[in-house]
N, CA, C and O atoms as a GROMACS GRO file, in nm:
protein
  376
    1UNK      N    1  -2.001  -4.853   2.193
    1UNK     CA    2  -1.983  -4.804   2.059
    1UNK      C    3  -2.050  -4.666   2.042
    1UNK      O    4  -1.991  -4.574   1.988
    2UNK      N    5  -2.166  -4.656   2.087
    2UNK     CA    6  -2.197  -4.514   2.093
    2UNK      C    7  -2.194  -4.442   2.134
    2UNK      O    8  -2.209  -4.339   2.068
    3UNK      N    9  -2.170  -4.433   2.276
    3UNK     CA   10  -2.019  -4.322   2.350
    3UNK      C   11  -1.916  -4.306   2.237
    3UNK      O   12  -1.918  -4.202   2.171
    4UNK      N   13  -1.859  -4.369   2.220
    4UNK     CA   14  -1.705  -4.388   2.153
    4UNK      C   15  -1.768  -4.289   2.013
    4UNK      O   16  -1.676  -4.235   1.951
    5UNK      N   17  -1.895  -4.264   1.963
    5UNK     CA   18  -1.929  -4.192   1.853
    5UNK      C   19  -1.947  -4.044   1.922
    5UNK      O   20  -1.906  -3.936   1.878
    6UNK      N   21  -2.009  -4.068   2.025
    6UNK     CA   22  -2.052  -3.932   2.072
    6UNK      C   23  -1.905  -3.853   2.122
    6UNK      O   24  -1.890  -3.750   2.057
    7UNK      N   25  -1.795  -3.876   2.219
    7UNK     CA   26  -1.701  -3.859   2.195
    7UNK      C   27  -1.624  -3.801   2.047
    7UNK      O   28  -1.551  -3.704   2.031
    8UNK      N   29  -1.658  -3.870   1.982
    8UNK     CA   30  -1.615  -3.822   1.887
    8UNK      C   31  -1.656  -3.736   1.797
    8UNK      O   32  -1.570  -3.694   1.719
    9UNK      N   33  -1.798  -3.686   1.784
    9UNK     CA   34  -1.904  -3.612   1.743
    9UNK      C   35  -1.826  -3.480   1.827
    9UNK      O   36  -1.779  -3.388   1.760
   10UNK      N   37  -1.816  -3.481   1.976
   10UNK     CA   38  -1.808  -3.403   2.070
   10UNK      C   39  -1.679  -3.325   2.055
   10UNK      O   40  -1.668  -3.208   2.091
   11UNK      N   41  -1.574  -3.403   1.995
   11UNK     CA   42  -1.418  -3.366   1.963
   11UNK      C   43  -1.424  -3.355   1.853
   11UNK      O   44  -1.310  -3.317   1.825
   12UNK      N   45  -1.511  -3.365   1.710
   12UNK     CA   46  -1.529  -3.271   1.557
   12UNK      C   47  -1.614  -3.167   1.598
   12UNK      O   48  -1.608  -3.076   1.515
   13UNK      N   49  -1.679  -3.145   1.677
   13UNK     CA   50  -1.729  -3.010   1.687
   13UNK      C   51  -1.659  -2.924   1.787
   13UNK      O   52  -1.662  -2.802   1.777
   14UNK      N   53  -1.590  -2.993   1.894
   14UNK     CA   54  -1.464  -2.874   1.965
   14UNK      C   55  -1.381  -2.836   1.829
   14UNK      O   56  -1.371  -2.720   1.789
   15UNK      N   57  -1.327  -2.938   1.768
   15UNK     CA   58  -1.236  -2.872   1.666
   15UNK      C   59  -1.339  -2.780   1.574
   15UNK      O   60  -1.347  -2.658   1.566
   16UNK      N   61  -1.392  -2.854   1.528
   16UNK     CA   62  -1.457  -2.721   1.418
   16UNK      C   63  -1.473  -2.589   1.475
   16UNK      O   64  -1.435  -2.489   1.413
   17UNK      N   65  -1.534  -2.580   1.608
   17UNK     CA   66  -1.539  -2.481   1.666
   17UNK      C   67  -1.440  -2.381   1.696
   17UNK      O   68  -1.465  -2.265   1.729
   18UNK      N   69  -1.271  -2.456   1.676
   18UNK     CA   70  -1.180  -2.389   1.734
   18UNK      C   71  -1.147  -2.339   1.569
   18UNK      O   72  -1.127  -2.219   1.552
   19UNK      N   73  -1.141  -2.423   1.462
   19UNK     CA   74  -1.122  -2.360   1.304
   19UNK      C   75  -1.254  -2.243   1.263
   19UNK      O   76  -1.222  -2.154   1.184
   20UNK      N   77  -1.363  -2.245   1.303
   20UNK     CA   78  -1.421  -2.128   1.308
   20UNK      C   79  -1.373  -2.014   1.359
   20UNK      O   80  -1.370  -1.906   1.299
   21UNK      N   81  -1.336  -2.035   1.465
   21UNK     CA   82  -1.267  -1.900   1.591
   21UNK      C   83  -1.127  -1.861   1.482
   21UNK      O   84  -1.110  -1.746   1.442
   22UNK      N   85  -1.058  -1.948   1.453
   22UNK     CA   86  -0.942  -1.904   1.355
   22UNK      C   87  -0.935  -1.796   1.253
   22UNK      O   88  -0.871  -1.692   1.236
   23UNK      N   89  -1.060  -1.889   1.173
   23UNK     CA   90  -1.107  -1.833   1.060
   23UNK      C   91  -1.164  -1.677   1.080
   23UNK      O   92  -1.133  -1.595   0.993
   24UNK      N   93  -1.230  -1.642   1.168
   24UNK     CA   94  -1.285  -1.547   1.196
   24UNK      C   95  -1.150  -1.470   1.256
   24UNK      O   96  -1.175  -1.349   1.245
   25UNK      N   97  -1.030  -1.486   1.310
   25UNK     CA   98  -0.962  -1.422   1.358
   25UNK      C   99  -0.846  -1.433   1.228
   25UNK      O  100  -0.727  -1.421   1.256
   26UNK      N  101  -0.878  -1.452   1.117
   26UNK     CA  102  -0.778  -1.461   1.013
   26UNK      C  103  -0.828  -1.316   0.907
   26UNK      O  104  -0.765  -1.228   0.848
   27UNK      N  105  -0.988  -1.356   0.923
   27UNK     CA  106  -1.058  -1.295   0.873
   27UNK      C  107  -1.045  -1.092   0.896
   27UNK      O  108  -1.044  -0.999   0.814
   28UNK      N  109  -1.041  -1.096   1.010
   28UNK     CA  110  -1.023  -0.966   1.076
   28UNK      C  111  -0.920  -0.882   1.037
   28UNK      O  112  -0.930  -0.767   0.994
   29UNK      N  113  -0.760  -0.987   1.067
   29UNK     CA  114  -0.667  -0.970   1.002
   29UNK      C  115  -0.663  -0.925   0.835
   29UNK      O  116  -0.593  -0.843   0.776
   30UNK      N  117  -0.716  -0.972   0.812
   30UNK     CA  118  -0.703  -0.925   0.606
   30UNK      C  119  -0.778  -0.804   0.638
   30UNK      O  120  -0.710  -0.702   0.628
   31UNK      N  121  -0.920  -0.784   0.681
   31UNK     CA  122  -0.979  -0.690   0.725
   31UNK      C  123  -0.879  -0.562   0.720
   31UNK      O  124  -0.860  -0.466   0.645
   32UNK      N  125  -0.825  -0.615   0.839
   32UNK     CA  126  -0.748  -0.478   0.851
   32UNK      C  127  -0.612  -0.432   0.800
   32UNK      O  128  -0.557  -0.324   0.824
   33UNK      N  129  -0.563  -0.546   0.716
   33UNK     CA  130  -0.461  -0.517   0.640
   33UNK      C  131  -0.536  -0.459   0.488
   33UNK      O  132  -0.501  -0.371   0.409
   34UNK      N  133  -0.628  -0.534   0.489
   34UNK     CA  134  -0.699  -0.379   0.349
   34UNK      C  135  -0.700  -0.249   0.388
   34UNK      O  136  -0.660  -0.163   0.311
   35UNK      N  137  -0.735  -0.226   0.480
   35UNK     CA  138  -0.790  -0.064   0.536
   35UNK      C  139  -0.623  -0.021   0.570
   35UNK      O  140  -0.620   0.100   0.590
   36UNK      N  141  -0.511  -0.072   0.580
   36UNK     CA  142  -0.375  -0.043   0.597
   36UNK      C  143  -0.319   0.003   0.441
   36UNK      O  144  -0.270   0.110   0.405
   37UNK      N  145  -0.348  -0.120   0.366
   37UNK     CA  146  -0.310  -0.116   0.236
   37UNK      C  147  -0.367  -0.030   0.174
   37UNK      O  148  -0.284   0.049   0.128
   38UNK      N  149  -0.455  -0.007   0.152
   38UNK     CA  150  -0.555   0.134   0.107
   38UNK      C  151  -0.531   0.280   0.166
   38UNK      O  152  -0.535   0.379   0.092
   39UNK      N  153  -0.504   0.288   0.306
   39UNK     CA  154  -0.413   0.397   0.303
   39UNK      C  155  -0.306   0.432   0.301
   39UNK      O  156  -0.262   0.546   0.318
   40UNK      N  157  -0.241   0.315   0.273
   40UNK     CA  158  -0.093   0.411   0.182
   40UNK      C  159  -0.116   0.397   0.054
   40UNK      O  160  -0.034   0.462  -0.010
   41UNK      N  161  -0.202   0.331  -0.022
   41UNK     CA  162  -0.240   0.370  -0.159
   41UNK      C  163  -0.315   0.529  -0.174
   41UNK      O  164  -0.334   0.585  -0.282
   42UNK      N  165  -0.338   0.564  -0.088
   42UNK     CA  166  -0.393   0.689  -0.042
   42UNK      C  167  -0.310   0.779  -0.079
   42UNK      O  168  -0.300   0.854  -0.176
   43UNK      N  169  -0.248   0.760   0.018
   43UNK     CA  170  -0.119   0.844   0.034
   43UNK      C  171  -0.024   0.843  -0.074
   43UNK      O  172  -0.003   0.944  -0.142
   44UNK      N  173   0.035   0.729  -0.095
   44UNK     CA  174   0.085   0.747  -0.256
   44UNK      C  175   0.033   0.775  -0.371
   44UNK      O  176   0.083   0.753  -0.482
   45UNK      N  177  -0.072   0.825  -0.346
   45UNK     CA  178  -0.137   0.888  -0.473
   45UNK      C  179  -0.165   1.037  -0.432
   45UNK      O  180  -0.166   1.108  -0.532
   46UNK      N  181  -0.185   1.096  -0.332
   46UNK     CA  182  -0.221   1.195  -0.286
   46UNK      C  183  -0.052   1.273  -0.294
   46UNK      O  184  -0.039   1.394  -0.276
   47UNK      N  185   0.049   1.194  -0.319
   47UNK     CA  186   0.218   1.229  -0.331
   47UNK      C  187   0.171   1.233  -0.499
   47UNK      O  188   0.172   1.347  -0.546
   48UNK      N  189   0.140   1.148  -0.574
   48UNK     CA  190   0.112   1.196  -0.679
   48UNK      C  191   0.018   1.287  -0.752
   48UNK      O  192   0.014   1.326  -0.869
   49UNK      N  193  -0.044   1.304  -0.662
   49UNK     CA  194  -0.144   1.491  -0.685
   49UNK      C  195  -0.062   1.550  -0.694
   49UNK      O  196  -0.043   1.616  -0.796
   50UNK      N  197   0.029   1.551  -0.585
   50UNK     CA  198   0.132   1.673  -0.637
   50UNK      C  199   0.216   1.708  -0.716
   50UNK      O  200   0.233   1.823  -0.756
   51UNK      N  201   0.299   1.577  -0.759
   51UNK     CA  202   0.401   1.614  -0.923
   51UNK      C  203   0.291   1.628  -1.021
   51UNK      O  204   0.320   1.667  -1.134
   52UNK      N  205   0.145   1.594  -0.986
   52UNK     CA  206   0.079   1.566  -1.164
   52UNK      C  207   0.016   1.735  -1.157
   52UNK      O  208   0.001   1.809  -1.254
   53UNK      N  209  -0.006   1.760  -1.046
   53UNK     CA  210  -0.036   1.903  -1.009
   53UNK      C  211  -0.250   1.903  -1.002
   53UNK      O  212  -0.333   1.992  -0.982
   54UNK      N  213  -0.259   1.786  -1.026
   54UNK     CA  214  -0.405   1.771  -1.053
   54UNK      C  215  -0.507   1.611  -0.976
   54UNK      O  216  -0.439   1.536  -0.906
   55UNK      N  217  -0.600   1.590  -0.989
   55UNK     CA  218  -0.661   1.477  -0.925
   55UNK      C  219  -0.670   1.394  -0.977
   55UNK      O  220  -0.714   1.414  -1.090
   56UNK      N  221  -0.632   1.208  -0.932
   56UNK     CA  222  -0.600   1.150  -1.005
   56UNK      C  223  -0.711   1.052  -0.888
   56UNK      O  224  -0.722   1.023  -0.769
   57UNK      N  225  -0.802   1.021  -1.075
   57UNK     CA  226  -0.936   0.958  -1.019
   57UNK      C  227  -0.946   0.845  -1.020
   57UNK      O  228  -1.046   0.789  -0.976
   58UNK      N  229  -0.818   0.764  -1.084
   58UNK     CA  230  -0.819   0.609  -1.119
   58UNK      C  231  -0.736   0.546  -1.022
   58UNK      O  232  -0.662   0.616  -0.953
   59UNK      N  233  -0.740   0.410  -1.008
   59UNK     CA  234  -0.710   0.364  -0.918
   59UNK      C  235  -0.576   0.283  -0.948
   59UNK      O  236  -0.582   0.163  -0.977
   60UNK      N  237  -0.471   0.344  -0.941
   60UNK     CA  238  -0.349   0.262  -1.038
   60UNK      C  239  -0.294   0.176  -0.908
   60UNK      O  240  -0.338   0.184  -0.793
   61UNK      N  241  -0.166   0.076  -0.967
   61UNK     CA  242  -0.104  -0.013  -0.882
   61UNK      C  243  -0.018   0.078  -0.837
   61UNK      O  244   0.005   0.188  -0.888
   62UNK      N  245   0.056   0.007  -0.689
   62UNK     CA  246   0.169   0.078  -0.646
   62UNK      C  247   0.287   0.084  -0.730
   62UNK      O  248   0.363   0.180  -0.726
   63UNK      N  249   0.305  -0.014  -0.805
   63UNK     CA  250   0.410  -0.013  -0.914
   63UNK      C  251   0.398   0.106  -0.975
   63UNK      O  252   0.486   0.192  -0.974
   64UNK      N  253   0.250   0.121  -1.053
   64UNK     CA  254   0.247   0.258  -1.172
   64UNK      C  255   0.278   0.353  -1.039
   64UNK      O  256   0.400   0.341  -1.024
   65UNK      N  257   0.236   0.428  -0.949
   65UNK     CA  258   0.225   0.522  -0.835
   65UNK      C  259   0.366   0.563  -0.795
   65UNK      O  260   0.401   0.679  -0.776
   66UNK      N  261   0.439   0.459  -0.786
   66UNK     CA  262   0.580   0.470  -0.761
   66UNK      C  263   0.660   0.524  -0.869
   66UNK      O  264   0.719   0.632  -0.876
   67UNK      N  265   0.650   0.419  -0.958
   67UNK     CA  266   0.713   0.450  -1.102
   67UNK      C  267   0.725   0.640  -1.185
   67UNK      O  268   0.807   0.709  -1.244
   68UNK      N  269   0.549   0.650  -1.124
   68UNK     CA  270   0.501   0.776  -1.193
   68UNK      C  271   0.577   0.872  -1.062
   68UNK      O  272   0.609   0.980  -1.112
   69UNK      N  273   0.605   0.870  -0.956
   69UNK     CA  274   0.648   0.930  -0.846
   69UNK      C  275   0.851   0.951  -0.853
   69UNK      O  276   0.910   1.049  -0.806
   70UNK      N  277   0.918   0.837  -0.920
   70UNK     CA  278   1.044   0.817  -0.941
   70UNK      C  279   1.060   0.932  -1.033
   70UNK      O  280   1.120   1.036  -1.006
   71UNK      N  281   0.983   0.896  -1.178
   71UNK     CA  282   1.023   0.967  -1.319
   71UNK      C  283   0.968   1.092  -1.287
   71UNK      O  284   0.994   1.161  -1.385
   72UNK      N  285   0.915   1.151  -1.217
   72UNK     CA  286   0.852   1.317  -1.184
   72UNK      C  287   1.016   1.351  -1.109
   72UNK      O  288   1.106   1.427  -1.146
   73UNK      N  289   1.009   1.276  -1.015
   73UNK     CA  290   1.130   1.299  -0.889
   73UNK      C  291   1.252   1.346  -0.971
   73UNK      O  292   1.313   1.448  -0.939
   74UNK      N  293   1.280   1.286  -1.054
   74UNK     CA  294   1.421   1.257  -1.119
   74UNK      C  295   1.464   1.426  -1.253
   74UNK      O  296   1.559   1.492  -1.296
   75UNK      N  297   1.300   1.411  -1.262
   75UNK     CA  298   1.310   1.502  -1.371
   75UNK      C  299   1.326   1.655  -1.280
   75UNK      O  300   1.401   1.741  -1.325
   76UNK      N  301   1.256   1.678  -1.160
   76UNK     CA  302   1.249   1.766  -1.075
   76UNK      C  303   1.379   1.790  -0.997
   76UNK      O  304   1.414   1.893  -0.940
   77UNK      N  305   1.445   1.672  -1.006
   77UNK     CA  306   1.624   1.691  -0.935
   77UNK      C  307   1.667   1.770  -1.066
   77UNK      O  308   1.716   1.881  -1.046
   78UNK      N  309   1.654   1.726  -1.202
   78UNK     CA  310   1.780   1.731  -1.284
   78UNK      C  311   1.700   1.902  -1.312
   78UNK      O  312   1.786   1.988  -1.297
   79UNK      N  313   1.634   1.931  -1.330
   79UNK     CA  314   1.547   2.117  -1.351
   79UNK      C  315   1.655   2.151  -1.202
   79UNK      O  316   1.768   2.195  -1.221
   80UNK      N  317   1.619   2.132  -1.100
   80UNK     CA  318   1.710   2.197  -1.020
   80UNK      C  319   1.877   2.191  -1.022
   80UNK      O  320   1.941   2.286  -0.976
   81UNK      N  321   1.947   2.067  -1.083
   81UNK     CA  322   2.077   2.145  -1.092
   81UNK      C  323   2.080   2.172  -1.247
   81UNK      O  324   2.192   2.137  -1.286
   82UNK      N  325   2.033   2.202  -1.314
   82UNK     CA  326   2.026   2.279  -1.447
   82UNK      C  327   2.020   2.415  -1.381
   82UNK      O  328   2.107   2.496  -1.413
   83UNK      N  329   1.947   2.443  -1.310
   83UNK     CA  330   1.902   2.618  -1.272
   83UNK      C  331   2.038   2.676  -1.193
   83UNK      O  332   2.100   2.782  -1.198
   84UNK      N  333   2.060   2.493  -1.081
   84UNK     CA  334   2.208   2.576  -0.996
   84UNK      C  335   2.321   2.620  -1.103
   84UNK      O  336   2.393   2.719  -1.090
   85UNK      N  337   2.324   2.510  -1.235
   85UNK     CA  338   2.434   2.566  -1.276
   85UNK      C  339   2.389   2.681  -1.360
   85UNK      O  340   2.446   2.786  -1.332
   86UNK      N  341   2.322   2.685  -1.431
   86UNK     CA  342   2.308   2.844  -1.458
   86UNK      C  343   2.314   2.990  -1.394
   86UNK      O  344   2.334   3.098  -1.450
   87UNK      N  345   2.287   2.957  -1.240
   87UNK     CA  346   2.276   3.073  -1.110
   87UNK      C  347   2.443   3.077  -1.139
   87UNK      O  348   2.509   3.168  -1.189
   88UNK      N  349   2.488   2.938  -1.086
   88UNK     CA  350   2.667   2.962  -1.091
   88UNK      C  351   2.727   3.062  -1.179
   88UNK      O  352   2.807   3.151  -1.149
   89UNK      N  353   2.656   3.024  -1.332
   89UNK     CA  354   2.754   3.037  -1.415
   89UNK      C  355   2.706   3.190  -1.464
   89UNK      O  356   2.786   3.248  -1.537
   90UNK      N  357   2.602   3.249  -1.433
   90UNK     CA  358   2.537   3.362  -1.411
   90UNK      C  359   2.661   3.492  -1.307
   90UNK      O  360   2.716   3.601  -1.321
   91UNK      N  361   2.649   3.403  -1.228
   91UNK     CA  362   2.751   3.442  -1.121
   91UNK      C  363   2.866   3.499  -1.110
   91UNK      O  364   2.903   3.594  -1.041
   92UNK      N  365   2.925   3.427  -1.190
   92UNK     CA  366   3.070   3.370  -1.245
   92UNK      C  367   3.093   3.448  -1.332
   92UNK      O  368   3.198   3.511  -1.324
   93UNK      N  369   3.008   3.469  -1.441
   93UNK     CA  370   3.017   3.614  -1.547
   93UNK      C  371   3.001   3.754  -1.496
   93UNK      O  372   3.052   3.832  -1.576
   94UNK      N  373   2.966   3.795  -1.426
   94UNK     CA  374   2.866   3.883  -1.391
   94UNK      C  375   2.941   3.958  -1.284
   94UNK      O  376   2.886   4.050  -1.223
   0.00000   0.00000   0.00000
């Protein structure tokens, strides 16, 4: 009977031992998917320095980052064919 415990003492601590090793190798993983995730939050904000033209000190979601990156984008297409058609139509008179 007390073999048959120690055995078994011996095989909850191989396992625990092997869910430690996991854990610690799960652990690493998130680790380094923060330091991934954080630099393209980086980066998508450092894309938004540039339409805002200034430094942006808060720490927004990728949703706002994107969102604020679309509605700059969109407005910056439609200024450029406003200008082409005016060059055209500049053109065209002239």
């Amino acid at each position: 009977m007390c073999s048959d415990l120690e055995v078994q003492i011996k095989e909850s601590h191989k396992s625990l031992e092997e869910s430690l090793e996991k854990i610690i190798q799960l652990e690493k993983q998130v680790t380094t998917k923060d330091k991934e995730i954080e630099d393209v939050r980086t980066r998508i904000t450092e894309v938004a320095e540039i339409f805002e033209r200034k430094d942006i000190n808060h720490r927004y979601s990728f949703d706002v980052l994107c969102d604020f990156i679309y509605d700059k984008a969109k407005r910056l297409f439609a200024k450029f064919d406003n200008a082409m058609k005016e060059l055209k139509s500049i053109s065209t008179s002239g």
